[in-house]
Backbone as JSON, one array per atom type, in Angstrom:
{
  "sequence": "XXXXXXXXXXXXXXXXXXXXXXXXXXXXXXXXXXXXXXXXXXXXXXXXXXXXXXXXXXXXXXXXXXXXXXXXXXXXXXXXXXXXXXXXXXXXXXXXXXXXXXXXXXXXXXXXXXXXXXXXXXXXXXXXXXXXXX",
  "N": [[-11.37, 35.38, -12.89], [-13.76, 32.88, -12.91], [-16.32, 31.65, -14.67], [-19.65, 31.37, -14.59], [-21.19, 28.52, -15.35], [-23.7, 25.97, -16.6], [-23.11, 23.87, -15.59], [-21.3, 24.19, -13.49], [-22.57, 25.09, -12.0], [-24.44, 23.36, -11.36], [-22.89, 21.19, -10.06], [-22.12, 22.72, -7.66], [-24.66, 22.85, -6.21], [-25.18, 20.12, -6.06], [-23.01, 19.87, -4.24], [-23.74, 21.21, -2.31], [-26.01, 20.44, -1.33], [-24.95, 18.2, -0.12], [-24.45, 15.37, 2.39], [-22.47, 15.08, 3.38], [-18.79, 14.88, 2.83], [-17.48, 14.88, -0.53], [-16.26, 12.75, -2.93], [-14.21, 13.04, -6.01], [-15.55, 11.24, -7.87], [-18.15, 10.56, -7.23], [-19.39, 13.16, -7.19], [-19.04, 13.39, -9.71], [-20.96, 12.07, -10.53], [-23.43, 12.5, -9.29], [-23.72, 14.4, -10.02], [-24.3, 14.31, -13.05], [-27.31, 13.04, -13.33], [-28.13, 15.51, -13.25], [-26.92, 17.17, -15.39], [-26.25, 15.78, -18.43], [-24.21, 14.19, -20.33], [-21.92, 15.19, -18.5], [-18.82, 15.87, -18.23], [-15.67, 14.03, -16.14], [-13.16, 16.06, -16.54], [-14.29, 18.71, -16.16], [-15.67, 18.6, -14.13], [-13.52, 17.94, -11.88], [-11.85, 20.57, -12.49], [-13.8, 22.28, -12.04], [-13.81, 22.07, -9.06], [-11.53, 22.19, -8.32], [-11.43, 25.04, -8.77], [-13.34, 25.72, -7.5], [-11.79, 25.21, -4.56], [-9.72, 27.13, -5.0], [-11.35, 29.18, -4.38], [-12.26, 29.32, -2.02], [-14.66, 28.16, -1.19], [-14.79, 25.7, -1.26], [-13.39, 22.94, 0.74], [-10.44, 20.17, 1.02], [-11.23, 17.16, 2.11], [-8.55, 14.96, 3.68], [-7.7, 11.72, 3.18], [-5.91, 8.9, 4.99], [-4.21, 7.09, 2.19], [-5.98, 7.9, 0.74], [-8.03, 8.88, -2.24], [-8.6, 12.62, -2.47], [-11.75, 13.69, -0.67], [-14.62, 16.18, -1.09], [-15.85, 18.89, 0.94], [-18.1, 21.5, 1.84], [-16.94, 24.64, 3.56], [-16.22, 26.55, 6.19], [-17.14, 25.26, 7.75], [-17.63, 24.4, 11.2], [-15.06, 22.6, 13.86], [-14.71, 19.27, 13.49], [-14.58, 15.95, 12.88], [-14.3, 13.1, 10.94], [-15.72, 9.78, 9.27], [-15.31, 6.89, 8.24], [-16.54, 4.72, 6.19], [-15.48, 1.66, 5.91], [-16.62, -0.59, 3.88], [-18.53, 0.63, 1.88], [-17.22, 2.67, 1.05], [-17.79, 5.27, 1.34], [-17.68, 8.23, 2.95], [-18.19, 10.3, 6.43], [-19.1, 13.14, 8.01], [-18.69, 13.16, 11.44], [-19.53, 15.3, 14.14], [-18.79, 18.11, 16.23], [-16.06, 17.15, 18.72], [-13.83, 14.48, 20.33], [-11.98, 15.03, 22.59], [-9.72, 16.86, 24.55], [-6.96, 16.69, 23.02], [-4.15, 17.93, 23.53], [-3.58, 17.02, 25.46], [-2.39, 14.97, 25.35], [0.05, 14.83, 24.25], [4.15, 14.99, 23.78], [5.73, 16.06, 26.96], [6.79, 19.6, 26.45], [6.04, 19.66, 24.13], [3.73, 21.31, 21.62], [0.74, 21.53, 20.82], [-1.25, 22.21, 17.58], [-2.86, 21.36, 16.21], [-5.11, 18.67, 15.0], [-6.35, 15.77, 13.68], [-8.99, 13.31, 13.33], [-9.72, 10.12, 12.4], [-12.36, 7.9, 11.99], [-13.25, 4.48, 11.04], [-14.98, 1.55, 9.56], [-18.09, -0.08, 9.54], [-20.65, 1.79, 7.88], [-23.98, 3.2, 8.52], [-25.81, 1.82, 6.43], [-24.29, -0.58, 5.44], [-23.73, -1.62, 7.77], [-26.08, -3.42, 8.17], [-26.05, -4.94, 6.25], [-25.01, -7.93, 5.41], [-21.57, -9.17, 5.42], [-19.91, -9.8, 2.01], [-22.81, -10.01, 0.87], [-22.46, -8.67, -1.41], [-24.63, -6.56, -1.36], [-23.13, -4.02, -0.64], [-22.65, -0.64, -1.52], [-20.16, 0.32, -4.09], [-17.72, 3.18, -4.46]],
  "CA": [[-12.73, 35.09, -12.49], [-14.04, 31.91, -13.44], [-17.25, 31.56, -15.67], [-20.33, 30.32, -13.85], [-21.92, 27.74, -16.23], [-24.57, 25.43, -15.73], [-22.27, 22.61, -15.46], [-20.56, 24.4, -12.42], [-24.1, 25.59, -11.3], [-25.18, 22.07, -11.05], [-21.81, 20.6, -9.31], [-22.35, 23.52, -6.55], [-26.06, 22.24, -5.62], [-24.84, 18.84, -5.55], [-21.8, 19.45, -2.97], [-24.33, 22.44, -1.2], [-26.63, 19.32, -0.81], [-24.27, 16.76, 0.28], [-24.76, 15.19, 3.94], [-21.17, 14.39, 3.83], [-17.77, 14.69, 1.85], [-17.37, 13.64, -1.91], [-14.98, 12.44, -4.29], [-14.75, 13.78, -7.82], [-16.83, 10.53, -8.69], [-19.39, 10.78, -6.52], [-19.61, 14.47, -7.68], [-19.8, 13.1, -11.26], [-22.24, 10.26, -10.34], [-24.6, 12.6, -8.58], [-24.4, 15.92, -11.5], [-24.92, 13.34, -14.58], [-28.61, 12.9, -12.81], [-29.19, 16.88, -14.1], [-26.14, 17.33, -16.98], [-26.07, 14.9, -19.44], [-22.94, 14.21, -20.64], [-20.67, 15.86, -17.97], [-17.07, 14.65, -18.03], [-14.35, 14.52, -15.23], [-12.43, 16.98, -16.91], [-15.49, 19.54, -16.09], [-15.57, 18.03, -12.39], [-12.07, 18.39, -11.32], [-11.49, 21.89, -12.71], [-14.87, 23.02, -11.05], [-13.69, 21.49, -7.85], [-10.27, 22.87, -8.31], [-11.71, 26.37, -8.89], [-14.17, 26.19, -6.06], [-11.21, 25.27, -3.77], [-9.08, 27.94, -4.69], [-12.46, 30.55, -3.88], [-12.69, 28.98, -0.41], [-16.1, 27.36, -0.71], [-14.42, 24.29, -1.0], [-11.69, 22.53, 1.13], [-10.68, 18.81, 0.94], [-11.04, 15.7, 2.98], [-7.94, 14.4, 3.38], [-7.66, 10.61, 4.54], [-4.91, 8.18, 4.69], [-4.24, 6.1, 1.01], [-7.21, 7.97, -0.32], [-8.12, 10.24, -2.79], [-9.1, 13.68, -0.81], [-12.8, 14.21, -0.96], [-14.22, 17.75, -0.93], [-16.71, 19.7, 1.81], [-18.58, 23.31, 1.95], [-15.75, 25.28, 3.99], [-16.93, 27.17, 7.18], [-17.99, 23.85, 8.75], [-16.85, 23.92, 12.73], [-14.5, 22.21, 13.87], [-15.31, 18.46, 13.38], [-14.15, 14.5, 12.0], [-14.6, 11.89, 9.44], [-16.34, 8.3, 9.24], [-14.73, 6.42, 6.79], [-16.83, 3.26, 6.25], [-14.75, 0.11, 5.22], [-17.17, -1.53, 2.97], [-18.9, 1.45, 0.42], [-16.12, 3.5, 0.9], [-17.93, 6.54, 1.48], [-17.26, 9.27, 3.8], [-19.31, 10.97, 6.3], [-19.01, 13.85, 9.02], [-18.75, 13.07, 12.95], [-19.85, 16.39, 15.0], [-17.88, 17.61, 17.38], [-14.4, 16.62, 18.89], [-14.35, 13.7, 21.27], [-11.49, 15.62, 23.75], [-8.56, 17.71, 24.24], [-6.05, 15.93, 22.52], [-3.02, 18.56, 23.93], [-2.58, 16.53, 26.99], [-1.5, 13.7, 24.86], [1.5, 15.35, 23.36], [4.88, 14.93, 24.91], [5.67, 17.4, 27.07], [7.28, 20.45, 25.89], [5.33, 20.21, 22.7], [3.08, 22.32, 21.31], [-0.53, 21.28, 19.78], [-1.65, 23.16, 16.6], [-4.22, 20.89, 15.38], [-5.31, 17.5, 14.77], [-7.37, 15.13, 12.96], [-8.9, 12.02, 13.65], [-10.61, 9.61, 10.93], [-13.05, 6.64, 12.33], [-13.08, 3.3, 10.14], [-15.82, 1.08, 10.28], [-19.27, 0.21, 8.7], [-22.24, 3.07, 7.99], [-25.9, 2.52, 9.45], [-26.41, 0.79, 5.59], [-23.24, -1.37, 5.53], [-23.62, -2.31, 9.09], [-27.2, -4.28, 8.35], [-25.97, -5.67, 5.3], [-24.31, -9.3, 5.71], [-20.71, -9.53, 4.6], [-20.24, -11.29, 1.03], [-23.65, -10.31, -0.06], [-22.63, -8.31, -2.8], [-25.21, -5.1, -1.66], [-22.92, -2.82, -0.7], [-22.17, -0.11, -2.76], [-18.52, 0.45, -4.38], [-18.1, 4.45, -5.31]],
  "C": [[-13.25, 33.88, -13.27], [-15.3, 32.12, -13.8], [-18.48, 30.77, -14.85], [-21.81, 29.65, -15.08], [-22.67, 26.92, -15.63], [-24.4, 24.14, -15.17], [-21.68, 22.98, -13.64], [-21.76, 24.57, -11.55], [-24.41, 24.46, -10.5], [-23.91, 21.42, -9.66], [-22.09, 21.7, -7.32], [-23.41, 23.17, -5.86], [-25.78, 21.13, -5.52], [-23.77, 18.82, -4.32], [-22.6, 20.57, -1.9], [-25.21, 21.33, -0.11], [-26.57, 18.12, 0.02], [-24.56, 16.85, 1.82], [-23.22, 14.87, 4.52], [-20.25, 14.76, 2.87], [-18.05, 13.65, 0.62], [-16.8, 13.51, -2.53], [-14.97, 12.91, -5.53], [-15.55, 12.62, -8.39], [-17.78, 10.62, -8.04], [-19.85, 12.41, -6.78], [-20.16, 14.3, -8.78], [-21.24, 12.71, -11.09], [-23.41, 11.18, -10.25], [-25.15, 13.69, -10.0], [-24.86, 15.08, -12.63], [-26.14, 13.45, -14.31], [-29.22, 14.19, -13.5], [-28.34, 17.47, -15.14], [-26.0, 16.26, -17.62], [-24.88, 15.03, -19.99], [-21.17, 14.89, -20.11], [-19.46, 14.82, -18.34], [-16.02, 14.92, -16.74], [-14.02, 15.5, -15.54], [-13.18, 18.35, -15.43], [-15.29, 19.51, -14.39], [-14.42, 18.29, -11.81], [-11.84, 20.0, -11.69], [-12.7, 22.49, -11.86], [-14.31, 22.45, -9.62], [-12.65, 22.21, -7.43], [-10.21, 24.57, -7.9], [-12.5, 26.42, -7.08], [-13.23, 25.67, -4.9], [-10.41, 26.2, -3.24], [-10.07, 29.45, -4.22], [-12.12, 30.53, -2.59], [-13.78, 28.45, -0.29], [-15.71, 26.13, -0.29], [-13.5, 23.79, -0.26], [-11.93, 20.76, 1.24], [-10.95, 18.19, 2.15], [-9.76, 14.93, 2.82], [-7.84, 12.92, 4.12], [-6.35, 9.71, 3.67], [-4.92, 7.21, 3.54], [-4.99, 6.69, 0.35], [-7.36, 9.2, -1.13], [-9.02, 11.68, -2.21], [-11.11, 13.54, -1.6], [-13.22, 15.77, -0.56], [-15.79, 17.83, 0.31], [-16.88, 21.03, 1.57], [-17.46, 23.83, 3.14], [-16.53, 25.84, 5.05], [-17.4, 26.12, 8.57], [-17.27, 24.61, 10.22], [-16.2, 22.87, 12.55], [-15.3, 20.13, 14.03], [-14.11, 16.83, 12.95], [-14.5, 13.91, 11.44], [-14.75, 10.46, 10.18], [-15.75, 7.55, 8.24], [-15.26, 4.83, 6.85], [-15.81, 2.71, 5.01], [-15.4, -0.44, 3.67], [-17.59, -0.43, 1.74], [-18.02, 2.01, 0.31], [-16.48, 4.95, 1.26], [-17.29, 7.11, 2.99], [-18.2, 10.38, 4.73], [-18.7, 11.74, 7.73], [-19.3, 13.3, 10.12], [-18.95, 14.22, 13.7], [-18.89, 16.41, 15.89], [-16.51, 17.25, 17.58], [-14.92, 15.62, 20.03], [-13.17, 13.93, 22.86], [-10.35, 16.81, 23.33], [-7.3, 17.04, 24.35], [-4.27, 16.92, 22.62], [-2.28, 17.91, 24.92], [-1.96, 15.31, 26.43], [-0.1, 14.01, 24.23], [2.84, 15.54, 24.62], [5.12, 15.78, 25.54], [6.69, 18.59, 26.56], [6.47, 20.74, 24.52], [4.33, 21.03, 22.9], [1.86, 22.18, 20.2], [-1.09, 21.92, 18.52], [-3.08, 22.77, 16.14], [-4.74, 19.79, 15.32], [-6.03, 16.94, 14.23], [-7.59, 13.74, 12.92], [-10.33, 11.58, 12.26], [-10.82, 7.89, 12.03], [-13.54, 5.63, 11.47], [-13.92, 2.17, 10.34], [-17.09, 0.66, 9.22], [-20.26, 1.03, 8.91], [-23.37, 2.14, 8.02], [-26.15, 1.55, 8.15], [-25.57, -0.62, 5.58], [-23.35, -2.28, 6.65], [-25.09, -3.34, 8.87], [-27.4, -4.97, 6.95], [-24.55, -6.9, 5.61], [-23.0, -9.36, 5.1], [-20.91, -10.7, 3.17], [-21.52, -11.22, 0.09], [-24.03, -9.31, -1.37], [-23.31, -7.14, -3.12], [-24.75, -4.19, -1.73], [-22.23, -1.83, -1.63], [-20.89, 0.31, -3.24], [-19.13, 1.68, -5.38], [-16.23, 4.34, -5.56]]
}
């Protein structure tokens, strides 16, 4: 049974809060705001723990390090803007991706990841240095 401290307390209201998937720095980034002096360490093992509960499950995307989500979600996809790097939920499926499989196969699952700039990224000018790097 793991220990619920106020370090883990805090990390849990920050990923309960989230509008989207987050990385163990963007986890840090956001808990520092109400622990002072967290460290990675702290962050990864709480992340670790709350994966093996089930609250948590990752984001996995291609090259990248996984980010994490509240578990239960519906079925759904990922945004992966280009420029901040962040990561953000798509609703929804956009078909039934069985009829694409050759035939004889046999669908189980799938996952699609969309690449691109977010509503802030997109009205900021290449080059000018606003957008944010997490």
């Amino acid at each position: 049974m793991t220990r619920n401290t106020k370090q883990r307390a805090v990390i849990r209201e920050v990923l309960a809060h989230a509008d989207r998937p987050l990385s163990t720095s963007e986890i840090l980034e956001t808990s520092r705001g109400q622990i002072a002096g967290l460290g990675i360490a702290t962050v990864y093992r709480t992340v670790k723990a709350l994966v093996e509960e089930g609250w948590l499950v990752p984001v996995e995307l291609p090259g990248e390090s996984p980010r994490y989500e509240l578990s239960g979600k519906g079925h759904h996809h990922h945004f992966h803007c280009e420029r901040c790097k962040r990561v953000f939920e798509i609703e929804g499926c956009a078909g039934n991706f069985k009829a694409l499989a050759p035939k004889g196969f046999r669908v189980t699952r799938h996952e699609m990841v969309l690449y691109g700039s977010c509503a802030v990224c997109g009205r900021t000018p290449l080059g000018s240095g606003q957008a944010r790097q997490i």
